[in-house]
N, C-alpha and C positions, 0 to 999 in steps of 0.2 A: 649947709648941713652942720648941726652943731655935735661938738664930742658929748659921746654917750648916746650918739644915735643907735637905734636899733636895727642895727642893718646885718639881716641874716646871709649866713655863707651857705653855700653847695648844700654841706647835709643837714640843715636848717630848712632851707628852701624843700629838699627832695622828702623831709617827715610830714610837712607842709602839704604837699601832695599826695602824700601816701595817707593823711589824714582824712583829707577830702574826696579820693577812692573810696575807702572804707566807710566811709558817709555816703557815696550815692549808693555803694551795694548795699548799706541798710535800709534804707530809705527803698529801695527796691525791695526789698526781703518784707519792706511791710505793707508793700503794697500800693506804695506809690505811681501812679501815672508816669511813664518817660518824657512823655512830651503832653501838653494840651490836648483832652480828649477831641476837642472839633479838628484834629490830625493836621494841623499846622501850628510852623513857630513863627512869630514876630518879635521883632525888633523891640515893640514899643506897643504896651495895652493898657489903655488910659483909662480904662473903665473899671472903680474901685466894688461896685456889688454886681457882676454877671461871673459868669462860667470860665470867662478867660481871665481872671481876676488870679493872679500869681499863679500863672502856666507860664511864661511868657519871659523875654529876656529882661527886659525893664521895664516899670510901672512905676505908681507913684510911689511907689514904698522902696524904691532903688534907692532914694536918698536919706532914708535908714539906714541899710544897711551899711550907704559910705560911713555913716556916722557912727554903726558901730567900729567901727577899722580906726575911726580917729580915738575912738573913747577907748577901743583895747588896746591903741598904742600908748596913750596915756597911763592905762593900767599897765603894759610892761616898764615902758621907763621908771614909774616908780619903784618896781619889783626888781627889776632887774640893775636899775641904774644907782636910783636913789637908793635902795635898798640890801643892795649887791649880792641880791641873790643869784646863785651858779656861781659865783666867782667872775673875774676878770675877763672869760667869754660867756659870762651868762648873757647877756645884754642876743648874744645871736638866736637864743630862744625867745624874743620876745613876737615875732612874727609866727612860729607856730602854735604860740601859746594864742595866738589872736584867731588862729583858724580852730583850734580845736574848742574854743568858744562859741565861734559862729557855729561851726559844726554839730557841737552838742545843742544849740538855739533849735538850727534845721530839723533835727531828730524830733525834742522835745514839740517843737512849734507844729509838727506832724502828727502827733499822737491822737485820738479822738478827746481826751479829757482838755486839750486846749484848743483845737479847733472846736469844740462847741464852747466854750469860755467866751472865744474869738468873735461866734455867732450871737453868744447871747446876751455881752457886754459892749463892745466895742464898731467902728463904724462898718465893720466887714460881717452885714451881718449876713452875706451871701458867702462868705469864705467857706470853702470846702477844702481847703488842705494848700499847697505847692505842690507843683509837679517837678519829676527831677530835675528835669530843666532849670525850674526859675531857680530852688533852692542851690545846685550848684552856682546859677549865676552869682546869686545872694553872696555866697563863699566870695567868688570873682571880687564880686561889687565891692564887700566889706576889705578884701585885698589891697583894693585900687585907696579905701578912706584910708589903711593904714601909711601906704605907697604915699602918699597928700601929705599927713603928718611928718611923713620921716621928711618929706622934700622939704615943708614950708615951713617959714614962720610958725609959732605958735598964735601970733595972734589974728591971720589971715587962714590958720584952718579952723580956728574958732570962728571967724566971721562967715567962713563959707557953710560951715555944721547949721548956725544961725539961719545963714541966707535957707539953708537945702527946707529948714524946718518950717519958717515963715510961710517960704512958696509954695509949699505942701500944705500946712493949716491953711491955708486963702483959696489954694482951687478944689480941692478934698476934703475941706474939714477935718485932714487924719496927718498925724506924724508921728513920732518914734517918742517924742515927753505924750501927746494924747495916748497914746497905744498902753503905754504903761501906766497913766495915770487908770486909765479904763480898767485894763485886767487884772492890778494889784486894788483897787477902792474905786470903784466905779462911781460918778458924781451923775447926778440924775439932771441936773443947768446943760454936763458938755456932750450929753447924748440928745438932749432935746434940741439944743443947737445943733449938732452933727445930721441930726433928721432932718433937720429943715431945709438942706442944701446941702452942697458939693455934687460931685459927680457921682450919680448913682450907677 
């Protein structure tokens, strides 16, 4: 682990939590599903356009989210490290500043004005929302990319970010650069390819 790691202490960790509370009970206040309406949770729902498609605890889009946890640890190091913001314990906000990112994603990615973006641009075009389920996992998942970063090399978490994105574009036609490249400028070539296959 090299210095300047961002490795949060006690009340780091405990805003961190209290951040992502406060994220499932909005997410409920707007009406979010608790669990996947066909009244069971799974491990694992492989199928990117049905019903159980982000209920669930991991799916193909779980290695997104690792990927944001590597890319908002990225963005604290800079903030915090390179840039020394907070001072000389800022570097321990760099782990909450990672969840209240994803957190505010969960919120926003919840809303109807993106879930129908989601439907009418991008490869989910059965997306109906998360339920609070996956979106807290989401939180979890994006945790565990940051937890990756602060453990490895930088240049074995870049190859794994890589690897997570490839094996996602090849059995789903969908990853976290497609997802954005879709909802920010939609190209008409990677939607016509995206129809054509992956797992529907």
């Amino acid at each position: 682990m090299s210095a300047g790691a961002l490795i949060p202490d006690r009340r780091t960790i405990l805003v961190a939590l209290g951040i992502t509370l406060v994220t499932i009970a909005i997410l409920l206040a707007m009406g979010r599903t608790p669990i996947c309406e066909c009244g069971y949770v799974s491990l694992w729902h492989g199928q990117i356009n049905d019903a159980g498609n982000s209920q669930h605890i991991t799916d193909w889009y779980t290695p997104s989210h690792i990927i944001h946890g590597m890319i908002f640890y990225a963005l604290g190091w800079w903030l915090f490290v390179k840039r020394g913001w907070g001072g000389a314990q800022g570097y321990r906000w760099g782990f909450p500043l990672a969840v209240l990112l994803e957190a505010a994603w969960e919120v926003l990615e919840n809303t109807p004005m993106v879930i129908n973006r989601f439907r009418a641009v991008t490869a989910n075009f059965g997306y109906s929302g998360d339920s609070v389920l996956n979106s807290g996992a989401d939180i979890m998942w994006m945790s565990f990319g940051f937890w990756l970063a602060l453990r490895l090399p930088v240049r074995v978490t870049v190859a794994l970010a890589v690897i997570g994105e490839l094996v996602a574009g090849y059995v789903v036609r969908d990853n976290l650069t497609l997802n954005v490249i879709m909802l920010l400028m939609p190209v008409d070539a990677i939607a016509e390819w995206q129809a054509s296959g992956g797992v529907a």
